[in-house]
VEXDREN-2710 file (C-alpha; in Angstrom, 1 decimal):
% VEXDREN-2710
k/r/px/py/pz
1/UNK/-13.5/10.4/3.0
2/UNK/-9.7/11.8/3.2
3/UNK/-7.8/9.8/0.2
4/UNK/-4.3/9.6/0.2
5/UNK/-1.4/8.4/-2.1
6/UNK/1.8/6.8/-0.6
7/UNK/5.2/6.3/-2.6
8/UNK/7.2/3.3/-2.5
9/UNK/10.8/2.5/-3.7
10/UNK/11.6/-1.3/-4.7
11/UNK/14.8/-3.3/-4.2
12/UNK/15.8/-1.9/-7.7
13/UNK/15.8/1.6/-7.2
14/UNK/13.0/2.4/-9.2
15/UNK/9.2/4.2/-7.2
16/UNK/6.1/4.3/-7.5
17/UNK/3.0/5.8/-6.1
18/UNK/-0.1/3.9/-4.9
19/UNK/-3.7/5.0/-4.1
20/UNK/-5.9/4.9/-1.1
21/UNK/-9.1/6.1/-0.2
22/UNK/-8.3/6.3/3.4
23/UNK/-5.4/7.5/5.7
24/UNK/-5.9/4.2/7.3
25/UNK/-2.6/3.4/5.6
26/UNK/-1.2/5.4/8.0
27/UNK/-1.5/2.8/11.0
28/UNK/0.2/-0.1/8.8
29/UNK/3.4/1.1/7.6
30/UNK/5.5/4.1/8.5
31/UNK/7.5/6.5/6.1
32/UNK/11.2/6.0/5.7
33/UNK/10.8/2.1/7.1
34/UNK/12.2/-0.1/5.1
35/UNK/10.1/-3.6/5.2
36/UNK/10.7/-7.3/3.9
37/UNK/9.2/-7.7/0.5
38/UNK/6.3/-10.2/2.4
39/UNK/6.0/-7.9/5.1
40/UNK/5.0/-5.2/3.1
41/UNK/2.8/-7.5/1.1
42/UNK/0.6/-8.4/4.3
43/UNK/0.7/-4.6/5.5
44/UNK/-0.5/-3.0/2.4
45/UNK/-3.3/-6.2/1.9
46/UNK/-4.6/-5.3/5.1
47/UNK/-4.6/-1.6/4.8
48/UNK/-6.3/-2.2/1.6
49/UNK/-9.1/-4.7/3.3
50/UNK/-9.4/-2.0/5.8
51/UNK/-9.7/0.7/3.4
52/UNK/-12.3/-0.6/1.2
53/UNK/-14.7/-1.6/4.3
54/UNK/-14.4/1.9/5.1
55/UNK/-15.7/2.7/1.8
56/UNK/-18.2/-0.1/1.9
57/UNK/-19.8/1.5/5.4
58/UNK/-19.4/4.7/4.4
59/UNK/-21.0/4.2/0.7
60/UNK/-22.6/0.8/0.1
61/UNK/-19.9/-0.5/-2.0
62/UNK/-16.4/-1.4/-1.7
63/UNK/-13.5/0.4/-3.0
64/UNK/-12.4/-0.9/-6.4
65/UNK/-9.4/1.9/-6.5
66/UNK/-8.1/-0.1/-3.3
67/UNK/-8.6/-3.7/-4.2
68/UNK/-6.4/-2.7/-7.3
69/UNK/-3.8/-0.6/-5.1
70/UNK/-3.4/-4.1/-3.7
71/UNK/-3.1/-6.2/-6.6
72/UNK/-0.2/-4.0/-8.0
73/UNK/1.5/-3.9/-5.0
74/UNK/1.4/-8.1/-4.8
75/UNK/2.8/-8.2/-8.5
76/UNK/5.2/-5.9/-8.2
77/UNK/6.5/-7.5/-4.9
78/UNK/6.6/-10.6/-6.6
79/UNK/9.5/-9.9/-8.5
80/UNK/11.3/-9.9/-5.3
81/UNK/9.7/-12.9/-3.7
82/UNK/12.7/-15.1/-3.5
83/UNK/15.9/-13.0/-2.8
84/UNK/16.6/-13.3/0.4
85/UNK/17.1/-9.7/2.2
86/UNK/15.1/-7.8/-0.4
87/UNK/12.7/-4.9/1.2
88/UNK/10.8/-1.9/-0.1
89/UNK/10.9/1.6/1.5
90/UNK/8.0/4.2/2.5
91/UNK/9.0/7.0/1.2
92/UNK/6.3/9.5/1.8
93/UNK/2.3/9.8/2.7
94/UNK/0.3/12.3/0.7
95/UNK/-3.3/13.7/1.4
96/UNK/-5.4/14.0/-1.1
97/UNK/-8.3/15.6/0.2
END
């Protein structure tokens, strides 16, 4: 199964990189789009849902990797919840396998 990492940069300036086991991530958000903090928060949940019954089918077991991708992603978009106008950027997709 292709994994993949994609990068993010939050209303502060500062990035980060987040894990996936599939390229499904690809058909939920789009590099260099800049997205409301809750937007992104729904995209990357159901990239992540998707994701992990991908692994599920494929393996027997969901993806823990993925479940957590989504956790930090929810937290660290939390910060932002409330100011009005606030949205994280795509910044790039990269292959891991």
């Amino acid at each position: 199964m292709p994994e993949m990492e994609f990068a993010l940069r939050w209303p502060d300036g500062s990035e980060s990189r987040c894990y996936s086991p599939s390229l499904v991530v690809e058909d939920h958000l789009t590099v260099g789009q800049a997205y409301p903090v809750a937007d992104l928060v729904t995209r990357t949940q159901a990239a992540m849902t998707e994701a992990s019954r991908r692994v599920e089918a494929k393996f027997g077991f969901p993806c823990s990797r993925a479940m957590a991708t989504q956790a930090t992603v929810a937290r660290q978009a939390s910060r932002w919840q409330s100011e009005p106008g606030a949205e994280i950027t795509v910044l790039s997709f990269h292959r891991l396998t």
